[in-house]
N, C-alpha and C positions, 0 to 999 in steps of 0.2 A: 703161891706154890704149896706153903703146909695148909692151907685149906683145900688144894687139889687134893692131895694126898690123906687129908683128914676126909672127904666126902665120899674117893673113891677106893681107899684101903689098896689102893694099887701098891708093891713092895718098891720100896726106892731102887733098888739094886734091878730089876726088868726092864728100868725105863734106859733105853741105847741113846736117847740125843737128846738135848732141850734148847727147844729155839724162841727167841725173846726180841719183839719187837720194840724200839723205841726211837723219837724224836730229837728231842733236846737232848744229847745226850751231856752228862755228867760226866768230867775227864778221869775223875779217880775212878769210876766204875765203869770204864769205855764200852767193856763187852760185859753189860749188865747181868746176861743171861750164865755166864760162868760167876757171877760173883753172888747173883742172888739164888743160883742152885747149890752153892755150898753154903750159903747161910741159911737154905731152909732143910739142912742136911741130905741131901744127894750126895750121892757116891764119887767121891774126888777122881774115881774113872768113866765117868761118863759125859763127856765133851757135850760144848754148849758153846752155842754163837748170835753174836746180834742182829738184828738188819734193822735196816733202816729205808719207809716207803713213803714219809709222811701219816698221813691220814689212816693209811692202809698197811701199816705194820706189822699188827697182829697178822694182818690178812694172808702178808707175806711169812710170816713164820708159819702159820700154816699150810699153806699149798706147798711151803719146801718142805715141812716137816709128811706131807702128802707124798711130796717127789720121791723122798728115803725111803718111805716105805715103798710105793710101788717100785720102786728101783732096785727092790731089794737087800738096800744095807743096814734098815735098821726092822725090827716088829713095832715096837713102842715108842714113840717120840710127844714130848711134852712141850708144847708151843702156846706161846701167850704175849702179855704184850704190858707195856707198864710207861706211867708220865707221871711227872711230880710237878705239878705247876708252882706249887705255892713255895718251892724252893730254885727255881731257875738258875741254872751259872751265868753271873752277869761278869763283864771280863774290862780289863782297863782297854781305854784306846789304845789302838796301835802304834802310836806314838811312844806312846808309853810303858807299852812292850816292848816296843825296840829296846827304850832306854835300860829297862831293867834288864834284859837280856846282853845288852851291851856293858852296863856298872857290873854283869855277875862276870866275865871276861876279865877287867880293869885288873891289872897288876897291882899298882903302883898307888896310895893314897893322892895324888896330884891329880891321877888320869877317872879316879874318881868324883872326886871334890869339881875337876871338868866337866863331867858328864850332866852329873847334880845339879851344877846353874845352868845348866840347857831347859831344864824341867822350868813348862809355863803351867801356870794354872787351868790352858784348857786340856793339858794331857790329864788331867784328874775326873774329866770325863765320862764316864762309863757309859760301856755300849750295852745297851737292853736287848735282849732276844726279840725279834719281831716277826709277827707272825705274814710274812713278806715273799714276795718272789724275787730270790735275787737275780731271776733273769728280766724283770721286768720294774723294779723297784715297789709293784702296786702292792698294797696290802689286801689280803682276802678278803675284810669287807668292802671295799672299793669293786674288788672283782664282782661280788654278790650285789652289787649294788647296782652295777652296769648290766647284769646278767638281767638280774630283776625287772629294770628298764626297757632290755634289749626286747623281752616277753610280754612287755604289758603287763606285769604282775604288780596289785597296788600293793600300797602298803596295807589298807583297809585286810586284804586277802593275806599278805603276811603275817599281821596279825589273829584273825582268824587261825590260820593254822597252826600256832604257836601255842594259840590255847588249847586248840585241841591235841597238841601234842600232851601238854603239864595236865590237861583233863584226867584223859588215858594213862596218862601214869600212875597220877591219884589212885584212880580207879582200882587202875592192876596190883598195884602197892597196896593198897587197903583189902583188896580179895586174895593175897597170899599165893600174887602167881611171877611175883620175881622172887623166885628160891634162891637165885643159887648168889647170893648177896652173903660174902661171909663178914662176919664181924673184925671188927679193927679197933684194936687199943691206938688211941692216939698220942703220943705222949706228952704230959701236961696235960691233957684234956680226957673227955668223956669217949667212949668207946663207941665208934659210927656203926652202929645196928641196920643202915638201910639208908638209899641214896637220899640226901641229902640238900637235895637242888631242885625238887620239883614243888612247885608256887604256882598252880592256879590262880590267876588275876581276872582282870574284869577287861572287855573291851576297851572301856572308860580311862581305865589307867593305865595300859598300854597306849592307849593314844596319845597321852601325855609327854612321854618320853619323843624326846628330840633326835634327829638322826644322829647315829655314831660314828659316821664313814664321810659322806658326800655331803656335807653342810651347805646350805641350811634346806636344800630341798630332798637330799635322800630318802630310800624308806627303807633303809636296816638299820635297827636298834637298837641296844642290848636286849629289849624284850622277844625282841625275833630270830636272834643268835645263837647260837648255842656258847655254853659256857664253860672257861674252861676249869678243870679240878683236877683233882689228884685220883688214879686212879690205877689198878693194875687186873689181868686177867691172864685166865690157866686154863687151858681144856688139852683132855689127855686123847690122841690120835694111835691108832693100832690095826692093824690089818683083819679083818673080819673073822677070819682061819685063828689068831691069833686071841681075840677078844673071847672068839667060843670057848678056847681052848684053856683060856684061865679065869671063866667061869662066869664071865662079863654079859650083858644084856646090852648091846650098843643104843645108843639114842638116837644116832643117825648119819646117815652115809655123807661124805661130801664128796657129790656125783661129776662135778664139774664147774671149769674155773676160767676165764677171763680177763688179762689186763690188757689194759688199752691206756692210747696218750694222745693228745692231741695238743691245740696251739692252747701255752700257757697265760697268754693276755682275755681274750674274748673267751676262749670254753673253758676257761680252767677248772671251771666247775660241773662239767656237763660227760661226767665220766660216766655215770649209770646209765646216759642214754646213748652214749656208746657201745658201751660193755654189753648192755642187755639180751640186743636181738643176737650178740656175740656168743653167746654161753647159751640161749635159747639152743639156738641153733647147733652147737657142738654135741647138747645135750639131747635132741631130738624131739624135744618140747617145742607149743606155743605158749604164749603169755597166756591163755584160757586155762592150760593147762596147770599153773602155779594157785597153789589154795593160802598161802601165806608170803608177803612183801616184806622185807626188813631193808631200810633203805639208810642210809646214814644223814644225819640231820643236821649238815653244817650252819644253814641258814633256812632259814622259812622261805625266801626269794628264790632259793637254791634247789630248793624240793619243788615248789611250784615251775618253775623254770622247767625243770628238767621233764615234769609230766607232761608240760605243754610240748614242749621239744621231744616228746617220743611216742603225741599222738599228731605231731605235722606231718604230713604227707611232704608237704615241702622243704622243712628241714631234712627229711632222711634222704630226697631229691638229691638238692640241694649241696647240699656239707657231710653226708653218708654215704653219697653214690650208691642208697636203696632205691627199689622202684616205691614201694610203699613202707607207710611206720610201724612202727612195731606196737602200739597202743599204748595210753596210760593205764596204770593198776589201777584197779578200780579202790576206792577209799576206805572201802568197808573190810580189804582184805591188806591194809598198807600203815603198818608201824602202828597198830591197833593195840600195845602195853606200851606207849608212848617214843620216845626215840632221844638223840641226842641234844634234840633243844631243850628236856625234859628233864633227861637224868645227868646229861653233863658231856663232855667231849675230853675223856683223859687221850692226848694223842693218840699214842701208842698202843692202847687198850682196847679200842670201841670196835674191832671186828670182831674179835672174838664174844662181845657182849652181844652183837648182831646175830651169830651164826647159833648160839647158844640158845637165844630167842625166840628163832624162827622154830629152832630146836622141838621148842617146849610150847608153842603155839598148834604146832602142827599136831602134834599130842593131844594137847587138850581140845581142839578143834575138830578131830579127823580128820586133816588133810595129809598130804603124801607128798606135796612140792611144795620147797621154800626159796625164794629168789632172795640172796642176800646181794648190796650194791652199795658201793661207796663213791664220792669223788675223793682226789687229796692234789695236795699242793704241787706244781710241776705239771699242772695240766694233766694228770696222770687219773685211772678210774682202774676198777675192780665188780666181777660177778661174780657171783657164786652161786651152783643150786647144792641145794640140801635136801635130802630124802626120807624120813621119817621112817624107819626101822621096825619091819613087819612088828606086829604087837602080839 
């Protein structure tokens, strides 16, 4: 947030709402989005809320933070999105919450000193955060793994893609076209200057690694995965009448938006080739018509999957109730400054790093259309087009 405000000199006191997407949420900081707009000094009068989409958090603070404006309640609304992996709230069993919930009750030193010898050694327990359906108990690599499967996608191809994901980021990261990367003091340590998880490998040693999900024959890996980090993001949203008028050059429209859900066992993953020909279509567009892809890269299995699934004719039959499919993006125009196997998957954060992306591709590129797509946990998905702001 004071890097938004450090990049774009927008004045704190203009901005009417700020919406802040997260995951895991931390219980002292329920509604992250009020506690981290007063620590990065906003105006203790302008209300801030969280949501929560999975995958697709940020995604949802902005399309609400979209709704306000067109809605007419707010001009300026600040939407972003934020995940702290490496500090997770791990919690006692429940067991074991009862019990201390029940000893803070206890009157009486007897009814305590009761309660105390009930405590067994597996109430000491601890329940880890998993990255899980709890409508299904399966964990997302298991889903990407069967999804992978389902498609005929090898591993050989997973990995492939994977490198070419950390390739392209190299790449983009070394020609000085991921800007908008602000630095971070980290405390006790060195100051992270620039994402920090991209490791170009070799075919050779990607194949080494053992599957991480479906033993011993799966093909997801941690090399094919995306990975998770710490990570937060900030883009400032304002009505175009509004932008002119306090002196702003906008970077780009966000023209139109799609969520979609389907069954969370079998397609939990397969939300972009839902969503797609969804938002096409609202939009008045064909897929021909998109000059830039930003897609979200939970699994390498997961991306290929999903291309194949949205150039079948028989899946959009099928399981779409389309007459025909909507096409795969062609590769040459699809997460081309690399993607989330690449740069990392902070929950809460990575739409807004998509839409920003497409942003600044579309720019540098000359095109006019950017199709941003995510899946997220709950079998749920997201589109988005983005428009690239006459020059």
């Amino acid at each position: 947030l004071r890097g938004l405000l450090t990049r774009t000199s927008v004045p704190k006191d203009v901005v009417d709402y700020i919406v802040y997407g997260t995951v895991i949420q931390e219980v002292k900081t329920s509604n992250v989005a009020r506690e981290a707009a007063l620590g990065a000094g906003f105006s203790d009068k302008t209300p801030a809320h969280t949501v929560t989409m999975a995958c697709i958090s940020s995604n949802q603070a902005m399309t609400t933070g979209v709704g306000m404006i067109a809605a007419g309640q707010c001009d300026v609304v600040v939407a972003g999105g934020v995940e702290l992996m490496s500090d997770v709230p791990i919690r006692h069993s429940r067991k074991m919450r009862k019990t201390m919930l029940t000893l803070n009750r206890a009157k009486t030193l007897g009814q305590k000193l009761s309660l105390i010898s009930k405590i067994r050694p597996d109430y000491f327990a601890p329940e880890l955060p998993a990255v899980a359906e709890f409508s299904t108990s399966e964990t997302m690599g298991h889903s990407a793994d069967r999804l992978a499967a389902a498609f005929g996608v090898s591993r050989v191809e997973q990995d492939e893609y994977a490198l070419r994901s950390h390739t392209l980021a190299k790449k983009a990261q070394d020609e000085g076209l991921l800007l908008d990367v602000v630095p971070f003091k980290v405390p006790g340590k060195d100051t992270v200057t620039k994402d920090n998880g991209i490791r170009p490998s070799s075919m050779e040693q990607m194949g080494k690694l053992k599957p991480a999900f479906v033993k011993p024959y799966g093909t997801v890996t941690a090399a094919n995965s995306s990975f998770l980090t710490d990570g937060a993001s900030a883009i400032l949203l304002m009505s175009e009448e509004k932008a002119l008028a306090m002196g702003y050059k906008p970077k780009a429209y966000l023209r139109d938006f799609v969520y979609v859900s389907q069954d969370p066992k079998d397609q939990l993953l397969l939300g972009p080739t839902y969503a797609t020909p969804k938002v096409l279509e609202r939009a008045g567009l064909a897929l021909s018509d998109i000059d830039v892809f930003e897609f979200h890269e939970a699994f390498a299995g997961q991306i290929l999957a999903n291309l194949k699934a949205m150039d079948s004719d028989w899946f959009a039959q099928n399981y779409m109730g389309r007459k025909v499919k909507v096409g795969a993006p062609p590769l040459d125009k699809f997460n081309t400054w690399g993607g989330s196997l690449s740069l990392g998957h902070p929950f809460g954060a990575t739409g807004c790093r998509l839409v920003i992306t497409a942003a600044h591709r579309l720019k540098k590129e000359g095109g006019q259309f950017g199709l941003v797509a995510a899946c997220a946990a709950g079998g749920q998905g997201h589109a988005m087009i983005v428009e690239l702001y006459p020059q």
